[in-house]
C-alpha angles and dihedrals in degrees: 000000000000128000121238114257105248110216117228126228143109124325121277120258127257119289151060116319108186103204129191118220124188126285090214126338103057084216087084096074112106132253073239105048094055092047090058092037088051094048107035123104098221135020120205111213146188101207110009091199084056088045096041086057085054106048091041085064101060089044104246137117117209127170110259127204110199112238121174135132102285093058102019088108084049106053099017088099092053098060091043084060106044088049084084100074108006139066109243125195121197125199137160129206103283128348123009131328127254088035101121099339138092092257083119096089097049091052093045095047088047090063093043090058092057100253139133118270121193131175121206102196141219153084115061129168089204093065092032092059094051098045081057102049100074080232133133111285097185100088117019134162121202119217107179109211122333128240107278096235120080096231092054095040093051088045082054096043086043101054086055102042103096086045103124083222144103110251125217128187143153130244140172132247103259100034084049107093080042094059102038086053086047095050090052100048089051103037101026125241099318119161126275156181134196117210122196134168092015104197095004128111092263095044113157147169117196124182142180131123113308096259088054090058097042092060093040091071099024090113101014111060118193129241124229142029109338134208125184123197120198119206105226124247111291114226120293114266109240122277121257136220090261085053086051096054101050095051092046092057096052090046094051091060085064108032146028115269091260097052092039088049089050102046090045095044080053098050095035101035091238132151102267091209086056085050097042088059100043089044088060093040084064103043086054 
C-alpha cells in the first residue's frame, strides 16, 4: 500500500486542525490529512502508539500530547493556549474526531479563545455503516454506544423509539447478542444490520429483523469494531373500532358526545358520524 504524497509548503497557521484519520486501511487517509499531519507542531492524540503507526506511514515525525477522556480536563488549557502560536492537530484513534467522543470541548474552548478551527474531513464508521445497510439514509440519528446494563440500555432505546429515523450506534463484541435482543424487545422486529471491520479485510455487513440478529451471534460474538443500523418504525397500522372506543370513553369524561366524537375522529383518522353514534350510544 502507497503512501499518500505529502505536499510541501509553509507552515500552518496557528490554531486547532481536527483531522480524520482512517477507521481500517490506512489508504483512506487524505492527500490533506497527511499535509496537515506532516506540518503541524503538536498532535493531539488518543493512543500515541495508533497515532505513531500513522504518522510512521506517511513518513513524518511530529511531536504528540495524549489527550483522551481520563486527562482532557487536564490538558485541555495547555493546548488553548499553545493554539496561539502553534499549529495543533487533533486525531483519535480511527474516523473523525468528536464522533462519539468528548473532542467537543476542545473545540468549544478553542473558539472561545479567539483562535482559528478547521476540520479536514473524512472517514467515519457511522456513514460508512449506513451506506452499507441497504437502509433509508434520508433521516438518521446517531447514538454512540448505549448504556451496558440492560435497564439503562432499554430507558435509552425507549426515549428514541418513536423517532421516524434510521438509528445508528456502536457496540462491542461481546455486549453485542445483549443489545440486538434489547433493541428488539423494546422497538419490535425492525429490520437490521450489523457492520464490522468497515474497510478492513474481513469487512461485513450482515442483516436480517432484530430478533434474527440477536440469536446469530447469541453464542458467536464478533470480533472487531461494530456498527448497528436500525430501520425506522414502519406506519401505524388503522385504528380499529376497539381504538375508537376507548378513545371515545375517556373523551366523553371531559367533553359532550359531539366534541368527544370530533377530537377522537381528528387523533385516530376515523369517520367522525360513525363516532358521533357510537359516542351517544354510550352516554345513553
Amino acid at each position: 500500500m502507497s503512501s499518500p504524497e505529502i505536499p510541501t509548503g509553509p507552515g500552518l497557521d496557528p490554531g486547532l486542525y481536527i483531522v480524520a484519520t482512517p477507521i481500517g486501511n490506512l489508504g483512506d487517509l487524505s492527500p490533506r490529512a497527511a499535509d496537515v499531519l506532516a506540518r503541524a507542531d503538536v498532535v493531539a492524540v488518543e493512543d500515541s502508539r495508533v497515532t505513531a503507526g500513522l504518522l510512521r506511514h506517511i513518513g513524518v515525525k511530529r511531536p504528540m500530547i495524549p489527550y483522551h477522556d481520563h486527562n482532557a480536563e487536564g490538558v485541555r488549557p495547555s493546548l488553548i493556549a499553545r493554539m496561539a502560536t502553534e499549529a495543533v492537530a487533533l486525531v483519535s484513534d480511527a474516523g473523525t474526531p468528536l464522533i462519539s467522543d468528548p473532542g467537543f470541548k476542545l473545540v468549544r474552548d478553542a473558539r472561545a479563545a479567539g483562535h482559528l478551527v478547521v476540520t479536514i474531513p473524512g472517514p467515519c464508521a457511522a456513514v460508512a455503516a449506513l451506506t452499507l445497510a441497504g437502509l433509508p439514509t434520508d433521516r438518521f440519528l446517531f447514538l454512540g454506544f448505549l448504556p451496558p446494563k440492560e435497564k439503562a440500555r432499554a430507558d435509552a432505546i425507549a426515549e428514541v423509539a418513536a423517532v421516524r429515523a434510521t438509528l445508528v450506534l456502536y457496540e462491542s463484541g461481546p455486549r453485542l447478542a445483549a443489545c440486538l435482543a434489547t433493541l428488539a424487545t423494546v422497538l419490535g422486529d425492525r429490520e437490521a444490520a450489523v457492520t464490522r471491520e468497515i474497510t478492513k479485510k474481513f469487512e461485513e455487513a450482515v442483516t436480517g429483523t432484530l430478533a434474527t440478529l440477536a440469536a446469530r451471534y447469541a453464542d458467536a460474538p464478533p470480533r472487531g469494531e461494530i456498527v448497528i443500523v436500525v430501520a425506522p418504525p414502519g406506519d401505524a397500522p388503522p385504528a380499529s373500532v376497539e381504538d375508537g372506543d376507548t378513545a371515545l370513553a375517556e373523551a366523553l369524561t371531559r367533553l359532550p358526545a359531539g366534541q368527544a366524537a370530533s377530537e377522537v375522529a381528528k387523533a385516530l383518522g376515523l369517520d367522525r358520524k360513525t363516532l358521533y353514534a357510537r359516542a351517544l350510544a354510550m352516554k345513553n
